[in-house]
N, CA, C and O atoms as CSV, one atom per row, in Angstrom:
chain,resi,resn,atom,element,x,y,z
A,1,UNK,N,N,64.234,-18.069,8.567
A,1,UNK,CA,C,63.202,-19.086,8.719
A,1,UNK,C,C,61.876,-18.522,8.236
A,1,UNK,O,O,61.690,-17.316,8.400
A,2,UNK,N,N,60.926,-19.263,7.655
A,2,UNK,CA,C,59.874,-19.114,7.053
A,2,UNK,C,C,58.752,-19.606,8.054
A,2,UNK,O,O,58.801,-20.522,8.876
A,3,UNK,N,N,57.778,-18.776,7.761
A,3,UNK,CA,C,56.579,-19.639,8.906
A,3,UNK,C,C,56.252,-20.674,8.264
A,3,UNK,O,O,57.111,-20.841,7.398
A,4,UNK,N,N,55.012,-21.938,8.181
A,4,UNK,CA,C,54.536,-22.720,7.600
A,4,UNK,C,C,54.434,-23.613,8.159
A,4,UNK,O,O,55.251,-24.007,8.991
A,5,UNK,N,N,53.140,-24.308,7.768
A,5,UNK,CA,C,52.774,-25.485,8.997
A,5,UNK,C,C,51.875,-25.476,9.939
A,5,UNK,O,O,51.080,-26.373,10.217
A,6,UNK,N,N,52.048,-24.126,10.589
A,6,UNK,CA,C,51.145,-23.947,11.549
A,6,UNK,C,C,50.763,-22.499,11.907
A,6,UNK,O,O,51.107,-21.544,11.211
A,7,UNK,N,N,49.993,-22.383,13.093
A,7,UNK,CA,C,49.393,-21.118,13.128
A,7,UNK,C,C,50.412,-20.513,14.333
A,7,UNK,O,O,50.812,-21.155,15.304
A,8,UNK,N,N,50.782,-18.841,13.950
A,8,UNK,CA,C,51.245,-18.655,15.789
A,8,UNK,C,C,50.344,-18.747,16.957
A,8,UNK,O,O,50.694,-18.779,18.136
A,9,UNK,N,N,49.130,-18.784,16.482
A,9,UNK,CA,C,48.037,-18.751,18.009
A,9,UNK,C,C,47.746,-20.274,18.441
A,9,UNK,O,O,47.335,-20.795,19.478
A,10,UNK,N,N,48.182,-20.796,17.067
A,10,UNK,CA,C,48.162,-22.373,18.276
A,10,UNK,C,C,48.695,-23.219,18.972
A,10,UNK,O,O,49.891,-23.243,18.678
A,11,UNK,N,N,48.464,-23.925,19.734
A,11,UNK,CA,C,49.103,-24.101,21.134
A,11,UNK,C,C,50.156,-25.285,20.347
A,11,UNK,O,O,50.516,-26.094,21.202
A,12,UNK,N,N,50.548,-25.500,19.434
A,12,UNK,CA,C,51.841,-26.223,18.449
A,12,UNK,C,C,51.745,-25.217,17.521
A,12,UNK,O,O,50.940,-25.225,16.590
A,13,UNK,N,N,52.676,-24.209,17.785
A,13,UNK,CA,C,53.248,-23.581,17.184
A,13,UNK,C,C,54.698,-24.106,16.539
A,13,UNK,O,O,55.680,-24.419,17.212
A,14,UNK,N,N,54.589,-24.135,14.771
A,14,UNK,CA,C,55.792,-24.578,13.363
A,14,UNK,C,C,56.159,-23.716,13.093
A,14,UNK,O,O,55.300,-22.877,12.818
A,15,UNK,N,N,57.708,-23.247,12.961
A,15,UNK,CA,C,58.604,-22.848,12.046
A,15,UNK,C,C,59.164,-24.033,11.217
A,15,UNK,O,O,59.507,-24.999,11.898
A,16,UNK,N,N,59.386,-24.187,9.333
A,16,UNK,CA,C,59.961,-24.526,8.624
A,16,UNK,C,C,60.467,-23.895,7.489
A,16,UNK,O,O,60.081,-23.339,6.461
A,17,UNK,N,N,61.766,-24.288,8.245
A,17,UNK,CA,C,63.175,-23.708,7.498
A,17,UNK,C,C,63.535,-24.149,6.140
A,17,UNK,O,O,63.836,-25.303,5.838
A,18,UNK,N,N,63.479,-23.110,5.322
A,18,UNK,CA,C,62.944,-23.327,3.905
A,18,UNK,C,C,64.627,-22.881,3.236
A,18,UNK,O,O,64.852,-23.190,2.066
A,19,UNK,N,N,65.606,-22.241,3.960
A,19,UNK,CA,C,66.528,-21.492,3.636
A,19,UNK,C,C,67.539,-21.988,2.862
A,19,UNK,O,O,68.252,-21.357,2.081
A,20,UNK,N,N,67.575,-23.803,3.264
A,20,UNK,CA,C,68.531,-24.606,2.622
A,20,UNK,C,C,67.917,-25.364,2.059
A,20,UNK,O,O,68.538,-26.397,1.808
A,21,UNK,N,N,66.194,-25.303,1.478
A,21,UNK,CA,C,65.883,-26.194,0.902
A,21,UNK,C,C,65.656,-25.907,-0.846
A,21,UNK,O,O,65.754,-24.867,-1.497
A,22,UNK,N,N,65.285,-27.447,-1.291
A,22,UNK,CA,C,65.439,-26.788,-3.001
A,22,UNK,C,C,63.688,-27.623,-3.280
A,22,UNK,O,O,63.132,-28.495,-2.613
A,23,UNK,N,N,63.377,-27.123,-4.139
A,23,UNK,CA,C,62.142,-27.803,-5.124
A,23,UNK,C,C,62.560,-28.244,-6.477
A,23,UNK,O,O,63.431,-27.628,-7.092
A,24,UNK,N,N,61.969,-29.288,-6.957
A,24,UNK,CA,C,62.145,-29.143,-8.440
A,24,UNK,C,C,60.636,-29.876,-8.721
A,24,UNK,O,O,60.022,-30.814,-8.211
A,25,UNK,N,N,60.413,-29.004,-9.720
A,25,UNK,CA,C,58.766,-29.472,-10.079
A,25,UNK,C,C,58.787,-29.078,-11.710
A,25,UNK,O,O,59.224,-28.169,-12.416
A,26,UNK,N,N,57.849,-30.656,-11.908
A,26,UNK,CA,C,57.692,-30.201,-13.435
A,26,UNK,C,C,56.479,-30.614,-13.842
A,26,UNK,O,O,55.981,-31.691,-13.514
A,27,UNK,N,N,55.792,-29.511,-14.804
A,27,UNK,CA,C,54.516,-29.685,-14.827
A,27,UNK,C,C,54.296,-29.604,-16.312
A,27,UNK,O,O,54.898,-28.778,-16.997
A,28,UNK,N,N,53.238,-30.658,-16.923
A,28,UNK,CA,C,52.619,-30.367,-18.325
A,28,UNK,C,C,51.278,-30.711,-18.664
A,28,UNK,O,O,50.427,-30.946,-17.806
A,29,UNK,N,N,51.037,-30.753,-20.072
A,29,UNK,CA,C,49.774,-30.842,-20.600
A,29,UNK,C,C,49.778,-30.769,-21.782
A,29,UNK,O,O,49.986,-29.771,-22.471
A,30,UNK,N,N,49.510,-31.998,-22.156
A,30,UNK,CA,C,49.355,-32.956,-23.442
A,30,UNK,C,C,47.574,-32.859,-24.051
A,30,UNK,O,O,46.725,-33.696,-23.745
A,31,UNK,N,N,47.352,-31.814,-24.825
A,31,UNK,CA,C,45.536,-32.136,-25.845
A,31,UNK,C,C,45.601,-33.188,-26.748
A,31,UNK,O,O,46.497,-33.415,-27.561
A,32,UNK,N,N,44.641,-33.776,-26.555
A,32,UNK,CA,C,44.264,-34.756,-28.161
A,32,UNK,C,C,43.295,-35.320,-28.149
A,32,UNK,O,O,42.768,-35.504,-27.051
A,33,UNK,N,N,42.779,-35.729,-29.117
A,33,UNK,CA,C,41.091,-35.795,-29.646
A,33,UNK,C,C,40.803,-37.291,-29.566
A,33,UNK,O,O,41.622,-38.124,-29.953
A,34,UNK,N,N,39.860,-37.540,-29.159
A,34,UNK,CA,C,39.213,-38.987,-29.287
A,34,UNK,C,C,38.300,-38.285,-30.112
A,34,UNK,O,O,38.029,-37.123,-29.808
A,35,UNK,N,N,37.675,-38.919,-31.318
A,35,UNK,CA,C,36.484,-38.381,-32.087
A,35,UNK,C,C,36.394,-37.131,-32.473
A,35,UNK,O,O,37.168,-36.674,-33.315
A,36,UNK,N,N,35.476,-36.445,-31.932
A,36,UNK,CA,C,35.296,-34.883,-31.704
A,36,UNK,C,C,35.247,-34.756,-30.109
A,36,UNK,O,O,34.287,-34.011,-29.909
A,37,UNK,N,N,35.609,-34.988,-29.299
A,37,UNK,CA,C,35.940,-34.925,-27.817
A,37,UNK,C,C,37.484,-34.291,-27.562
A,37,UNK,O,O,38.512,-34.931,-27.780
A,38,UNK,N,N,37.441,-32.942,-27.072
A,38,UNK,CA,C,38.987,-33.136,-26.659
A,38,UNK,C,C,39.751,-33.176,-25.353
A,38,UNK,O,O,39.565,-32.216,-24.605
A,39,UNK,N,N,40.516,-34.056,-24.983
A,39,UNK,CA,C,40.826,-34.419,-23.776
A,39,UNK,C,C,42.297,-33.716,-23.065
A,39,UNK,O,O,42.559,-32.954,-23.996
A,40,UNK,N,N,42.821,-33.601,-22.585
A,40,UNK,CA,C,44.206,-33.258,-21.910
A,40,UNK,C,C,44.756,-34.199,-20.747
A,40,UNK,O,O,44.185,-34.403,-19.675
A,41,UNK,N,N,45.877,-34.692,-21.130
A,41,UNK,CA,C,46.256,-35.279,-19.915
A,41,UNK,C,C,47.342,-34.356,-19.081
A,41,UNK,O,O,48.027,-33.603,-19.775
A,42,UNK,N,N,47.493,-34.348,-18.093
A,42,UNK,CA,C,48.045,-32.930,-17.547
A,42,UNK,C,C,48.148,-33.170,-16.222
A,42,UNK,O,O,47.311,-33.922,-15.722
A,43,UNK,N,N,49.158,-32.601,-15.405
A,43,UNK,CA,C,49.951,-33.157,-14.160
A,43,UNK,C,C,50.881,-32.421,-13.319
A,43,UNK,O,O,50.866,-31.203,-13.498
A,44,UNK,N,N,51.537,-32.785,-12.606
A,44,UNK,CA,C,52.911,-32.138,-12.054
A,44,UNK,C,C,53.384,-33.458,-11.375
A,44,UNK,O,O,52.646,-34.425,-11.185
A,45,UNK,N,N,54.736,-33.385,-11.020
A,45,UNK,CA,C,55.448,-34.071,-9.996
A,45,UNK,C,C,56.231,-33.154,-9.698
A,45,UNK,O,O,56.621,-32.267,-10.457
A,46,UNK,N,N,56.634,-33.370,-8.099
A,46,UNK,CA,C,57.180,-32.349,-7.531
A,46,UNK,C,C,58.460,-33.308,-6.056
A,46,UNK,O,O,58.239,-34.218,-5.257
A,47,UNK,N,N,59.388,-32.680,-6.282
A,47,UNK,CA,C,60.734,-33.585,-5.377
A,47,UNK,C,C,61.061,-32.270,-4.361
A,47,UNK,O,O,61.563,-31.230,-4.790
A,48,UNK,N,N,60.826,-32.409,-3.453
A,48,UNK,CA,C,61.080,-31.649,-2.141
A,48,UNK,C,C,62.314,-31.935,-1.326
A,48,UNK,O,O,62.112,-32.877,-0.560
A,49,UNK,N,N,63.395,-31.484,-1.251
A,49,UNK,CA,C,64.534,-31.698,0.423
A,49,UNK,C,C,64.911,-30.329,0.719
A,49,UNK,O,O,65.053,-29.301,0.057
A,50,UNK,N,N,65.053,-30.749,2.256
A,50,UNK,CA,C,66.364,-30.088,2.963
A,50,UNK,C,C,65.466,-29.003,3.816
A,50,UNK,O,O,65.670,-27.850,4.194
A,51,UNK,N,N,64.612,-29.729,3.910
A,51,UNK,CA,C,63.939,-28.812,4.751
A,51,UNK,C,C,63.919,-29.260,6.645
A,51,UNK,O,O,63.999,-30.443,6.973
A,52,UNK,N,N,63.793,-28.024,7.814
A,52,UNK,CA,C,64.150,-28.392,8.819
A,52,UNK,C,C,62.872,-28.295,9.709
A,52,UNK,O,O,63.351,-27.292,10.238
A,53,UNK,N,N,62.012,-28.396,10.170
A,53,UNK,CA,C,61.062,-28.348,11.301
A,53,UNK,C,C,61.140,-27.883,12.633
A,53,UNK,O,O,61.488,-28.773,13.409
A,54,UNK,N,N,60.938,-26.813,13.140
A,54,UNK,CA,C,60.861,-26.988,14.843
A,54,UNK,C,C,59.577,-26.358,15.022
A,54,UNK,O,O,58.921,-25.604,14.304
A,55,UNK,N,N,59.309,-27.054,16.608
A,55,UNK,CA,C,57.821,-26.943,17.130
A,55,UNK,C,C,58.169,-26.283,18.524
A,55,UNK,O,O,59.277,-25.944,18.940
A,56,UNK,N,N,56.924,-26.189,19.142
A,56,UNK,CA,C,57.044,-26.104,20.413
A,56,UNK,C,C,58.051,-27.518,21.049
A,56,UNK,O,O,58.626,-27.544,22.137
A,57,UNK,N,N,58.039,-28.198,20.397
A,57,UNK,CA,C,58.099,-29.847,21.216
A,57,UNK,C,C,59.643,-30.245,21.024
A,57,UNK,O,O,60.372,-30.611,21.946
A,58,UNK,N,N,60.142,-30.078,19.270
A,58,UNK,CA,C,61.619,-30.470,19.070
A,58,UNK,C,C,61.909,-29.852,17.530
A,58,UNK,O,O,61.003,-29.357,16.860
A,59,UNK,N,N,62.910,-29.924,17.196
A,59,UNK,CA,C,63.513,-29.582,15.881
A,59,UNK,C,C,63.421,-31.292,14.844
A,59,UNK,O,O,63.370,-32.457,15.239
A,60,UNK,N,N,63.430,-30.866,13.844
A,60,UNK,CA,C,63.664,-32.263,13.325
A,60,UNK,C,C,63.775,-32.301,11.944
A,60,UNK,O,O,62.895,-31.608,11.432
A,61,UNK,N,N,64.434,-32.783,11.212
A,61,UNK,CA,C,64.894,-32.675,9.836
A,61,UNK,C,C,63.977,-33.652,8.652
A,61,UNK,O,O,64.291,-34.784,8.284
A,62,UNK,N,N,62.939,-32.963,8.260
A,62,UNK,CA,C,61.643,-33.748,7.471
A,62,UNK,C,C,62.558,-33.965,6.159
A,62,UNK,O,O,63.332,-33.239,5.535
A,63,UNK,N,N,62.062,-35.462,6.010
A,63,UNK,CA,C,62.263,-36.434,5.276
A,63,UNK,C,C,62.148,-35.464,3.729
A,63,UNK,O,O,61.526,-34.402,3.745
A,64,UNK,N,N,62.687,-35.873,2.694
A,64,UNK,CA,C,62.409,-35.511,1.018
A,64,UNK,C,C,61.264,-35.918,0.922
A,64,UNK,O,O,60.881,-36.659,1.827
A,65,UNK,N,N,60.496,-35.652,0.024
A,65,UNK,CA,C,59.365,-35.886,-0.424
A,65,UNK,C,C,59.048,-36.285,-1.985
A,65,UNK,O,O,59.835,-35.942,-2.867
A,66,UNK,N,N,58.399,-36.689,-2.146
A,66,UNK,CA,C,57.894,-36.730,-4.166
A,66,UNK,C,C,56.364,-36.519,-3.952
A,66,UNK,O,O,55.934,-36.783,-2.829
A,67,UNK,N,N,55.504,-36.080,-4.887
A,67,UNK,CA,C,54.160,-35.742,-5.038
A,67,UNK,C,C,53.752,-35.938,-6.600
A,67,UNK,O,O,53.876,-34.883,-7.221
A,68,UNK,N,N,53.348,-36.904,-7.298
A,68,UNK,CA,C,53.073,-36.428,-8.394
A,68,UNK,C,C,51.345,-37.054,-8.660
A,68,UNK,O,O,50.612,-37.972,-8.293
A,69,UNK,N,N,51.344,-36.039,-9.409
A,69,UNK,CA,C,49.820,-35.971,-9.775
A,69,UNK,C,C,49.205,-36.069,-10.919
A,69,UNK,O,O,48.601,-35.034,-11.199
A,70,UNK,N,N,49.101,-37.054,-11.836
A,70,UNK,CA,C,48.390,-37.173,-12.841
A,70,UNK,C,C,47.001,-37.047,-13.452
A,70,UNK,O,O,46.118,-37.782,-13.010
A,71,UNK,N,N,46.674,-36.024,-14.606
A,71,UNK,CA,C,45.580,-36.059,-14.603
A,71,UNK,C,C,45.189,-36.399,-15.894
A,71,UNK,O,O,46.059,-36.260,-16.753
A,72,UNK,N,N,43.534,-37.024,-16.432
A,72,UNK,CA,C,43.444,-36.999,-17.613
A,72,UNK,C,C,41.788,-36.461,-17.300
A,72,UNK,O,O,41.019,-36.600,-16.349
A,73,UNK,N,N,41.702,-35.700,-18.799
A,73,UNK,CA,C,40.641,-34.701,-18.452
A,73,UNK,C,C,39.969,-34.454,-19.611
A,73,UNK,O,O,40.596,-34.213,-20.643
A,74,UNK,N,N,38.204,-34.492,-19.569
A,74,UNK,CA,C,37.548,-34.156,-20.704
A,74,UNK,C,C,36.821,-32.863,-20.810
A,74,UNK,O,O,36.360,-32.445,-19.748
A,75,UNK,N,N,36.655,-32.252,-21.717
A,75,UNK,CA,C,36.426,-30.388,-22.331
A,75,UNK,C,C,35.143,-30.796,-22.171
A,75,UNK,O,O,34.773,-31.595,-23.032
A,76,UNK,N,N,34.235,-30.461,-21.227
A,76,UNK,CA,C,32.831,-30.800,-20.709
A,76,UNK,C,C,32.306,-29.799,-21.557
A,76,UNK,O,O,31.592,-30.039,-22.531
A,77,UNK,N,N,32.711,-28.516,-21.133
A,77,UNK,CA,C,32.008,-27.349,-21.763
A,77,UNK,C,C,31.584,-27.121,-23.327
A,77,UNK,O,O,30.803,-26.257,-23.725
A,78,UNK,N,N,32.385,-28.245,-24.255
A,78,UNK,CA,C,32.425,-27.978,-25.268
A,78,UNK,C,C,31.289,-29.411,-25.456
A,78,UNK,O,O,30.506,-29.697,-26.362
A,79,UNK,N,N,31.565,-29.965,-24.411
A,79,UNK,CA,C,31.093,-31.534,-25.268
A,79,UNK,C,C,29.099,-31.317,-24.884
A,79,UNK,O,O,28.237,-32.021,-25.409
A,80,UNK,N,N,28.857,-30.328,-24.003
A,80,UNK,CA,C,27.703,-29.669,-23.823
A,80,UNK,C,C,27.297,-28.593,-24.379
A,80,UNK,O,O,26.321,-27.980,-23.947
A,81,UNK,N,N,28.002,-28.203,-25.441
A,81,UNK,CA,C,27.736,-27.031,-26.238
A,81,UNK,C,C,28.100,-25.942,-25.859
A,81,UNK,O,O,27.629,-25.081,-26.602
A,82,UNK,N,N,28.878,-25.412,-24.850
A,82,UNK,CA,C,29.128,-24.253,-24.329
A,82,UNK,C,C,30.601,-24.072,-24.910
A,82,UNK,O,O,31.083,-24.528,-25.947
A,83,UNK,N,N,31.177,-23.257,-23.914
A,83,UNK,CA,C,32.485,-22.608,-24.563
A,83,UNK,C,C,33.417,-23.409,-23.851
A,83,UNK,O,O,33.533,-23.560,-22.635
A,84,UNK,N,N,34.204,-24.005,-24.990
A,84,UNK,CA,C,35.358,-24.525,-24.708
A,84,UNK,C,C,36.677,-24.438,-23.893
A,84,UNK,O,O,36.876,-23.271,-23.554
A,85,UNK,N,N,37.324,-25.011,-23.608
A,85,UNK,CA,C,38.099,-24.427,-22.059
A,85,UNK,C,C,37.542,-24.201,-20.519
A,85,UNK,O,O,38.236,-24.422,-19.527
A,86,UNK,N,N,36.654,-23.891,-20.492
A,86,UNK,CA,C,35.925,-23.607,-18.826
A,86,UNK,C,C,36.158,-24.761,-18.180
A,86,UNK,O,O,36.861,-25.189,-17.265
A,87,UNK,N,N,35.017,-25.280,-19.252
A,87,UNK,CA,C,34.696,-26.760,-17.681
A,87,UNK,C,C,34.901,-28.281,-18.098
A,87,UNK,O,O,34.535,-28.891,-19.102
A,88,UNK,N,N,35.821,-28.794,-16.651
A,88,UNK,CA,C,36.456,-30.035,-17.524
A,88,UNK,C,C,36.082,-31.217,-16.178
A,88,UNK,O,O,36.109,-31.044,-14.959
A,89,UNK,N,N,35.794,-32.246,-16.867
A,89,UNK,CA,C,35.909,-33.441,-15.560
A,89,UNK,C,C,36.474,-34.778,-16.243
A,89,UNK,O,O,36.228,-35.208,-17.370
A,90,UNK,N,N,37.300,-35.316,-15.244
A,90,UNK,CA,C,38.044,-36.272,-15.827
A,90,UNK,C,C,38.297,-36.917,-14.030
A,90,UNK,O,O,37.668,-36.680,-12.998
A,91,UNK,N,N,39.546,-37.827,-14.318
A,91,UNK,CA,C,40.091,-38.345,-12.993
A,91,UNK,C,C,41.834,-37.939,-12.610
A,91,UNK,O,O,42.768,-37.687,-13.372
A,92,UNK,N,N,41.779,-37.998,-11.334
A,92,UNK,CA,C,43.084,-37.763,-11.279
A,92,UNK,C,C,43.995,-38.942,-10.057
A,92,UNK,O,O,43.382,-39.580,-9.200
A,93,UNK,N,N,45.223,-38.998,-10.209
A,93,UNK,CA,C,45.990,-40.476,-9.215
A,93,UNK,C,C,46.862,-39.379,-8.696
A,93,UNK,O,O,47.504,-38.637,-9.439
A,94,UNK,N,N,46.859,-39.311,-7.499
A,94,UNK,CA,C,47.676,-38.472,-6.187
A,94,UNK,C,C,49.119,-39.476,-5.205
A,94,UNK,O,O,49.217,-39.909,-4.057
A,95,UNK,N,N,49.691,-39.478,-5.991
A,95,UNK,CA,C,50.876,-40.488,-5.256
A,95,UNK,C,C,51.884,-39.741,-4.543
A,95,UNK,O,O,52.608,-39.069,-5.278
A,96,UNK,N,N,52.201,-39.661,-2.911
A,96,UNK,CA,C,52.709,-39.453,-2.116
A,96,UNK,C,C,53.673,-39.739,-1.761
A,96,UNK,O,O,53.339,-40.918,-1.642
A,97,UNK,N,N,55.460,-39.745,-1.204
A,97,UNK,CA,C,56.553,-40.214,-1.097
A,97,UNK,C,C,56.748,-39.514,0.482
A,97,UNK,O,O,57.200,-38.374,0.594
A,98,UNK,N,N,56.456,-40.122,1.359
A,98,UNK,CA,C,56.715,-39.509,3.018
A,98,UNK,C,C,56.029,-38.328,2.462
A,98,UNK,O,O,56.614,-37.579,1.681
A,99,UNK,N,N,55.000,-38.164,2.776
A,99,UNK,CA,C,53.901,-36.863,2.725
A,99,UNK,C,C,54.519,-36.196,3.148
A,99,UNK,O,O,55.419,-36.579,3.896
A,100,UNK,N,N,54.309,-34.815,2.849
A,100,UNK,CA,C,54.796,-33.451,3.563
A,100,UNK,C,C,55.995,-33.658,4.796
A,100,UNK,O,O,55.901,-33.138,5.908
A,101,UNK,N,N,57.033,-34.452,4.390
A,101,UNK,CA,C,58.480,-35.148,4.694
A,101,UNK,C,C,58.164,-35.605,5.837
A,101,UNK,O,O,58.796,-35.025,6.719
A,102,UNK,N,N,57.132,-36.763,6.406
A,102,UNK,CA,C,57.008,-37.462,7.252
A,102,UNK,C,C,57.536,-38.682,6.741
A,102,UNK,O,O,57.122,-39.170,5.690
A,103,UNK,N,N,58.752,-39.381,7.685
A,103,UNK,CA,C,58.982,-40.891,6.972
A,103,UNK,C,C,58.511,-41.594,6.854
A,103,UNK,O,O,58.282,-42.171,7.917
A,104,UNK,N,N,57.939,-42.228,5.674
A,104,UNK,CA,C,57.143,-43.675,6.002
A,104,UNK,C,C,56.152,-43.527,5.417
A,104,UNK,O,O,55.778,-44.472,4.722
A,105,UNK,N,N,55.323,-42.277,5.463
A,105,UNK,CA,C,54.182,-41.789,5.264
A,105,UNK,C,C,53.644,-41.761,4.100
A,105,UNK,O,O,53.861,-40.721,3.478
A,106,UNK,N,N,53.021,-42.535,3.588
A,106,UNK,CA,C,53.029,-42.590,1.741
A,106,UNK,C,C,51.714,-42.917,1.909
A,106,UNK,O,O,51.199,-43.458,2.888
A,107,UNK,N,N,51.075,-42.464,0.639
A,107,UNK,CA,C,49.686,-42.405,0.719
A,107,UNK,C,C,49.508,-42.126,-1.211
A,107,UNK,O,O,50.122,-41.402,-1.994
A,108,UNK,N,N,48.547,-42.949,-1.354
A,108,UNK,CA,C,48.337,-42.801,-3.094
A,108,UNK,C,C,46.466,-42.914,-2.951
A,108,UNK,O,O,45.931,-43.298,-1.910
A,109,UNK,N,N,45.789,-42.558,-4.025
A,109,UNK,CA,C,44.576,-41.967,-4.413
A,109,UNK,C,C,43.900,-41.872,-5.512
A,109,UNK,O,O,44.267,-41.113,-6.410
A,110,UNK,N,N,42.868,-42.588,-5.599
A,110,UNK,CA,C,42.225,-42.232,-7.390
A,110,UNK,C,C,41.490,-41.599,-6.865
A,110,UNK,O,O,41.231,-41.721,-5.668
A,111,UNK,N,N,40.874,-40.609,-7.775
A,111,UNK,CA,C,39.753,-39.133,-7.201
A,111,UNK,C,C,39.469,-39.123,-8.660
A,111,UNK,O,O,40.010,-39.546,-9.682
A,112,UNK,N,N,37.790,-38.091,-8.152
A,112,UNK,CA,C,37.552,-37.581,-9.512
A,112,UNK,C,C,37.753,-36.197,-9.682
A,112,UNK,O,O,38.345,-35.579,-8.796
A,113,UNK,N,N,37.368,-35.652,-10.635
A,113,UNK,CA,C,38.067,-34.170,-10.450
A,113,UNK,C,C,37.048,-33.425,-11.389
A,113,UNK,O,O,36.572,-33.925,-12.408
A,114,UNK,N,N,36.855,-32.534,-11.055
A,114,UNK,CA,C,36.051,-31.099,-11.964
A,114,UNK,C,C,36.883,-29.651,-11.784
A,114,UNK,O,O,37.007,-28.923,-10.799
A,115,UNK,N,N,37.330,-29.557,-12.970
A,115,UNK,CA,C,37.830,-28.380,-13.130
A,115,UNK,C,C,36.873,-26.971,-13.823
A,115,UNK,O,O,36.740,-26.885,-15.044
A,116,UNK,N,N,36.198,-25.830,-12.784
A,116,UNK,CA,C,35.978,-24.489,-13.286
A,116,UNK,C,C,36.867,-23.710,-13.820
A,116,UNK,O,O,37.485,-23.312,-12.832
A,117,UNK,N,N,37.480,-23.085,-15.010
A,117,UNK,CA,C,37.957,-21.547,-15.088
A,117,UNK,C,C,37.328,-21.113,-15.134
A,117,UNK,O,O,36.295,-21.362,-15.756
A,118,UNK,N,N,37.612,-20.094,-14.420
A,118,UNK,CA,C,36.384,-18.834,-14.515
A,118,UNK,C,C,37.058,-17.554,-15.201
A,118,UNK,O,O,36.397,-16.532,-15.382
């Protein structure tokens, strides 16, 4: 069993059992130019099962999950004269499938986003 979830000092103390579970995640990133602007659209989705939960309270077998995250994104740094790659802002859509394998639990999101490399 794996820790995760929670803290041991708090008074709901999580173990989740990661031992029989699988991930599959796939992630990319697509460049291409509007004008002289260059943009990336770029993402992951991610499919979660088989994972098990116990608390102080009960054991319980969390739901599969999906997460995918789309992003599309503009090269700020370049489009301000600086060096290309660093700094990017664009938007991103956060779509949820039973959040973190709660049933039912679905939750979706437009955000904006600023990306630093440093």
């Amino acid at each position: 069993m794996h820790q995760g979830g929670g803290d041991s000092n708090s008074q709901v103390f999580t173990i989740v059992d990661e031992d029989s579970s699988f991930m599959v995640d796939f992630a990319w990133a697509y460049p291409f130019k509007i004008g002289s602007m260059n943009w990336t659209i770029e993402g992951h989705l991610e499919y979660i099962n088989g994972r098990t939960q116990t608390s102080n309270f009960r054991t319980a077998e969390l739901e599969s999950w999906v997460l995918f995250q789309p992003q599309v994104r503009l090269d700020l740094g370049e489009v301000l004269g600086n060096k290309a790659g660093k700094l990017f802002a664009g938007i991103e859509y956060q779509y949820w499938k039973n959040k973190l394998g709660e049933k039912g639990t679905d939750d979706n999101a437009l955000q904006m986003l600023i990306v630093w490399r440093f």
